[in-house]
N, C-alpha and C positions, 0 to 999 in steps of 0.2 A: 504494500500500500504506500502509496505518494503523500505524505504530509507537506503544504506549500504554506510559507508566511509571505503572504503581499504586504508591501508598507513601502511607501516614501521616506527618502532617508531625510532626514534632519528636520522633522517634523515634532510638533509640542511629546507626544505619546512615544516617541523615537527610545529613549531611556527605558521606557517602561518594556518595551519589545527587548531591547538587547537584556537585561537584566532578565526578560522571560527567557527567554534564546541560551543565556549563560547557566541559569538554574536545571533548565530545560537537557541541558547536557551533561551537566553535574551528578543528575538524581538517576538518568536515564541511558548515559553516555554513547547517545546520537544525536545527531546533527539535523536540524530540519533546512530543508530547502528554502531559499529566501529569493524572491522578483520583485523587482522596482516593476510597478503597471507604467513608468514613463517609457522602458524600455519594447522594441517588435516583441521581444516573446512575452514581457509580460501581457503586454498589453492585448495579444492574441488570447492569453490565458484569462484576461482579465473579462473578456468578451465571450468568452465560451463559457466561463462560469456564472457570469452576469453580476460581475465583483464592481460594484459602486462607492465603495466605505473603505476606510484604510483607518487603522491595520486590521489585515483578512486572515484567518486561518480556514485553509481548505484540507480536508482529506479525500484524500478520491483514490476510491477502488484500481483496483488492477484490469480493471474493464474500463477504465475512464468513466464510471461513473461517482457522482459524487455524493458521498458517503454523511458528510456533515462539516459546519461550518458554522465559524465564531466570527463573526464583525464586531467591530467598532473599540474603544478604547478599554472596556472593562473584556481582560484576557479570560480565556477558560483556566482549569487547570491544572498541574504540570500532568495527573494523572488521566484527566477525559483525552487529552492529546497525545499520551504517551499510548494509549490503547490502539490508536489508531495506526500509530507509526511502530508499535511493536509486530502487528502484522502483514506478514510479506506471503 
């Protein structure tokens, strides 16, 4: 399974994502995938998921579909998104 964090870098919530990101790895010692939506791919990804809000956490299936998802400033946590990214 694909765990993705969209987020704009240097944005007010910016801190709050790395600090999730750092713990995130700590507790669980993997790495999630990170897209700026200003960039082609994200923004392709950002369009397929219908990602409007930053910062986005997407999990999506091994079928490209998607699984579940946390928008906006108040993160999930470390365990609802470690579930997701534990299975492959």
């Amino acid at each position: 399974m694909r765990v993705v964090v969209v987020i704009k870098e240097e944005r007010d919530y910016s801190r709050n994502v790395d600090t999730f990101m750092t713990d995130f790895y700590r507790q669980t010692g993997r790495q999630l995938e990170m897209l700026d939506p200003d960039t082609g791919e994200g923004d392709s990804f950002c369009r397929t998921y219908d990602i409007v809000e930053y910062p986005t956490i997407v999990a999506i299936g091994n079928d490209g579909q998607m699984q579940n998802m946390w928008s906006g400033a108040t993160l999930p946590t470390i365990d609802e998104v470690s579930y997701y990214a534990s299975q492959d």
